[in-house]
KEMI-637703 format. One record per residue (C-alpha): residue number from 0; y, x, z. Coordinates in pm, whole numbers, plus 50000, padded with zeros to 5 digits. Layout:
+-----+-------+-------+-------+
! pos !     y !     x !     z !
+-----+-------+-------+-------+
! NUM !     Y !     X !     Z !
...
+-----+-------+-------+-------+
end
This chain:
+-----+-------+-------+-------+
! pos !     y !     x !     z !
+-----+-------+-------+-------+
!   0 ! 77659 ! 55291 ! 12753 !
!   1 ! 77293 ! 55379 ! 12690 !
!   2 ! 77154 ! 55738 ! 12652 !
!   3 ! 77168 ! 55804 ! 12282 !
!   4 ! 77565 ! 55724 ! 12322 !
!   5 ! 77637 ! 55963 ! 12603 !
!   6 ! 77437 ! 56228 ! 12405 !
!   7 ! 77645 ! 56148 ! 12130 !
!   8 ! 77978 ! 56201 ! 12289 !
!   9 ! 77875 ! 56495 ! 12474 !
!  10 ! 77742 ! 56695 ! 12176 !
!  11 ! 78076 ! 56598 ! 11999 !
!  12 ! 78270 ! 56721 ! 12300 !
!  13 ! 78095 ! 57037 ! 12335 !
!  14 ! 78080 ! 57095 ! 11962 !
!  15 ! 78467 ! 57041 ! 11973 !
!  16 ! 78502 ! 57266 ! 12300 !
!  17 ! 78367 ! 57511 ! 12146 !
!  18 ! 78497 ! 57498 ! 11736 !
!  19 ! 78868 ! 57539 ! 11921 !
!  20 ! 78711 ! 57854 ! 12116 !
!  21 ! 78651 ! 58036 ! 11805 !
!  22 ! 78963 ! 57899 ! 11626 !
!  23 ! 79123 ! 58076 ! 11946 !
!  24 ! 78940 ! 58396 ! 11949 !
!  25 ! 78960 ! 58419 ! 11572 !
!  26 ! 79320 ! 58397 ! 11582 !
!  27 ! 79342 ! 58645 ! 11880 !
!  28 ! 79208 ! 58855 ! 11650 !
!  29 ! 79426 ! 58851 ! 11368 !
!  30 ! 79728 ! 58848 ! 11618 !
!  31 ! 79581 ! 59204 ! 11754 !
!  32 ! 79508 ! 59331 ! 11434 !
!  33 ! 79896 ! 59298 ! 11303 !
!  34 ! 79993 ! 59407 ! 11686 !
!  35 ! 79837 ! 59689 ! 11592 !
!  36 ! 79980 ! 59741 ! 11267 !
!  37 ! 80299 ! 59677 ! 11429 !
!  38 ! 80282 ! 59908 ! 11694 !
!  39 ! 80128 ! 60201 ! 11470 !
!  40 ! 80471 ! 60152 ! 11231 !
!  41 ! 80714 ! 60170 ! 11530 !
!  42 ! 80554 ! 60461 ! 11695 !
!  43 ! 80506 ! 60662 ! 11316 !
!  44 ! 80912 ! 60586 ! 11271 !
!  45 ! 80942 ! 60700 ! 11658 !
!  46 ! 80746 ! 61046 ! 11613 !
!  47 ! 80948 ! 61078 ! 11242 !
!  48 ! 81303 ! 61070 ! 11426 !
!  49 ! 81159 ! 61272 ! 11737 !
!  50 ! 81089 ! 61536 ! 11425 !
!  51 ! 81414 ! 61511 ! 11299 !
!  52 ! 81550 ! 61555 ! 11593 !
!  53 ! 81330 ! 61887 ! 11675 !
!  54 ! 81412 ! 61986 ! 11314 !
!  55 ! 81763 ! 61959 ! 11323 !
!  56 ! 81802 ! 62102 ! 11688 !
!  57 ! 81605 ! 62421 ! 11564 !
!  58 ! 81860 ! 62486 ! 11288 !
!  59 ! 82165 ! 62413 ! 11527 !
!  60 ! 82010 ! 62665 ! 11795 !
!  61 ! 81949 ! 62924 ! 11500 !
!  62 ! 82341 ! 62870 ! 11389 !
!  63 ! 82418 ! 62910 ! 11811 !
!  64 ! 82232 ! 63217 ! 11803 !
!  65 ! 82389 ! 63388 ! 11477 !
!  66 ! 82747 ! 63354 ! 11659 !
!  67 ! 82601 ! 63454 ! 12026 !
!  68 ! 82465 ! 63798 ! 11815 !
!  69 ! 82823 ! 63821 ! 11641 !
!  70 ! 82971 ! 63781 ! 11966 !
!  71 ! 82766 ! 64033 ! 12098 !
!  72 ! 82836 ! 64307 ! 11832 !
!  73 ! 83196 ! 64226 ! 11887 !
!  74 ! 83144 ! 64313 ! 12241 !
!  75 ! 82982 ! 64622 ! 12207 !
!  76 ! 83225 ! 64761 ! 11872 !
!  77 ! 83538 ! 64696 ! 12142 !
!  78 ! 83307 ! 64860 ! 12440 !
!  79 ! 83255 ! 65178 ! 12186 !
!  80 ! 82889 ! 65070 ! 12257 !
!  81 ! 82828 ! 65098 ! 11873 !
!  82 ! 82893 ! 65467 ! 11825 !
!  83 ! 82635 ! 65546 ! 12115 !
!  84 ! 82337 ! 65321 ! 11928 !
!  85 ! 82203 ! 65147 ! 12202 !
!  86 ! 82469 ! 64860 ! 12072 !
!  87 ! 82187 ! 64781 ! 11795 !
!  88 ! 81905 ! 64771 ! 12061 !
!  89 ! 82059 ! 64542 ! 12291 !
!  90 ! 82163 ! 64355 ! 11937 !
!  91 ! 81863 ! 64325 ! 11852 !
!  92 ! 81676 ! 64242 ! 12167 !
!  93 ! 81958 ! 63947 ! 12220 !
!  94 ! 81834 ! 63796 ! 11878 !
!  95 ! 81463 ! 63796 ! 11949 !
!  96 ! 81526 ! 63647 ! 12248 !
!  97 ! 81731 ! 63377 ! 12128 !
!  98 ! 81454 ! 63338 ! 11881 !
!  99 ! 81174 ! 63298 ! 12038 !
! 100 ! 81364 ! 63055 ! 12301 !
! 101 ! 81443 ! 62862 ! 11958 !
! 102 ! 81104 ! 62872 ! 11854 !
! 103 ! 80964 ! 62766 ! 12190 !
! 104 ! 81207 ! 62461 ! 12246 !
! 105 ! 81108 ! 62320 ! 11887 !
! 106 ! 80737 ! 62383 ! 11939 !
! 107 ! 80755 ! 62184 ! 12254 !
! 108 ! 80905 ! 61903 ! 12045 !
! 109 ! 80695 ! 61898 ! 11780 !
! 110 ! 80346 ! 61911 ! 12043 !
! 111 ! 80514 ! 61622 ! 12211 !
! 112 ! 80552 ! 61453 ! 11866 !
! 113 ! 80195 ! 61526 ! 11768 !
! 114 ! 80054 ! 61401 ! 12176 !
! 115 ! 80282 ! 61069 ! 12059 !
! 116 ! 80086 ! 61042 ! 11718 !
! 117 ! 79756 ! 61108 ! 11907 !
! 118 ! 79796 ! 60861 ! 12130 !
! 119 ! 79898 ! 60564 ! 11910 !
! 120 ! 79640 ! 60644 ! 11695 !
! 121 ! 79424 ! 60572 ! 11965 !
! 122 ! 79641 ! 60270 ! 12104 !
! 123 ! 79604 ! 60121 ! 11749 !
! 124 ! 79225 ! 60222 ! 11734 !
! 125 ! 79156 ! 60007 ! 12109 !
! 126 ! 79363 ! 59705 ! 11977 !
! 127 ! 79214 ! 59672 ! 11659 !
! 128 ! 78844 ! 59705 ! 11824 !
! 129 ! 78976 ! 59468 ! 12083 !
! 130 ! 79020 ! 59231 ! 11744 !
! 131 ! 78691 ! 59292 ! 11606 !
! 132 ! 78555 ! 59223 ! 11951 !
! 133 ! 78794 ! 58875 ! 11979 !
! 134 ! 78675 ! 58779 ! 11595 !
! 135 ! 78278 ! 58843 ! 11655 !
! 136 ! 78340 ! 58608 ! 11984 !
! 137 ! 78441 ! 58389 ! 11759 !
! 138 ! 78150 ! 58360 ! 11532 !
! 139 ! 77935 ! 58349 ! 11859 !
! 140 ! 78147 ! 58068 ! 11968 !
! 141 ! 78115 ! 57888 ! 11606 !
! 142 ! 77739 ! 57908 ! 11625 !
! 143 ! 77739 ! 57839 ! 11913 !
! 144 ! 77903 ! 57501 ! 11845 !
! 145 ! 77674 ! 57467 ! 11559 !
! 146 ! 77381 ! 57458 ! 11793 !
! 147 ! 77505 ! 57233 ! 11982 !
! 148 ! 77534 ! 56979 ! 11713 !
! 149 ! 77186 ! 57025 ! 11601 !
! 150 ! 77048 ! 56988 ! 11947 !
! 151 ! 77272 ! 56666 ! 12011 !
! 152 ! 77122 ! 56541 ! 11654 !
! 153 ! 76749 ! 56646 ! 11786 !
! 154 ! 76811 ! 56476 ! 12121 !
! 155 ! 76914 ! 56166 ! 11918 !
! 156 ! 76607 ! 56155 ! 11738 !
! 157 ! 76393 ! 56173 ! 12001 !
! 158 ! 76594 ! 55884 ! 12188 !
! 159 ! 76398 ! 55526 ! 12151 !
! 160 ! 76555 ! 55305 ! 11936 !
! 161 ! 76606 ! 54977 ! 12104 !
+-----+-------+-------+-------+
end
């Protein structure tokens, strides 16, 4: 096998090598670009139930809290608390309480449903700049196989003929 044949072969195996590399990395790509989509849909349908769930516990606690306050006026009408007045007080300090422990418990949800939101969009931001990264390897691979054909082809030229 003389030199211009090795040349040959080895320019056409590197040029091969190197077309499947980007083929690769290009598909990487578009595989991390729809894990990303996929990911970003699951977590949006995650954080919308986690909401629902907040939502729906908020009104339930409210609807807990209107029959602890009945309960409590009940209390104090069959203590004779009412006639004295400080039955409305302790009334009314019972239902801010219960609000604001309402109001704190579905805050907490909802931060933790926004922290979720934040950090997929950032999860989906990395993966789909890890795809942009895996599809410009790819065109740095392709030229990179292109070069190598063109230097294979100069090398052959400047091979003696025999």
């Amino acid at each position: 096998m003389g030199f211009t044949t090795t040349t040959i072969l080895s320019t056409a195996a590197n040029a091969v090598g190197k077309a499947i590399q980007a083929k690769a990395e290009h598909d990487q790509g578009k595989a991390l670009e729809k894990a990303a989509d996929v990911q970003q849909q699951f977590s949006e349908r995650q954080a919308d139930a986690m909401t629902g769930t907040a939502l729906e516990n908020h009104r339930r606690g409210q609807r807990n809290a209107e029959t602890e306050v009945a309960r409590a006026r009940g209390d104090a009408a069959r203590s004779n608390l009412a006639a004295e007045g400080s039955a409305l007080t302790r009334e009314t300090d019972l239902a801010t309480r219960l609000e604001d422990d309402i109001t704190n418990r579905t805050n907490a949800a909802l931060q933790e449903v926004n922290t979720l939101r934040q950090q997929s969009a950032l999860e989906n931001w990395d993966m789909k700049n890890q795809a942009r990264q895996s599809r410009v390897r790819s065109l740095g691979s392709a030229l990179s196989a292109t070069a190598t054909i063109f230097n294979g082809v100069r090398d052959i030229r400047r091979c003696p003929q025999k």
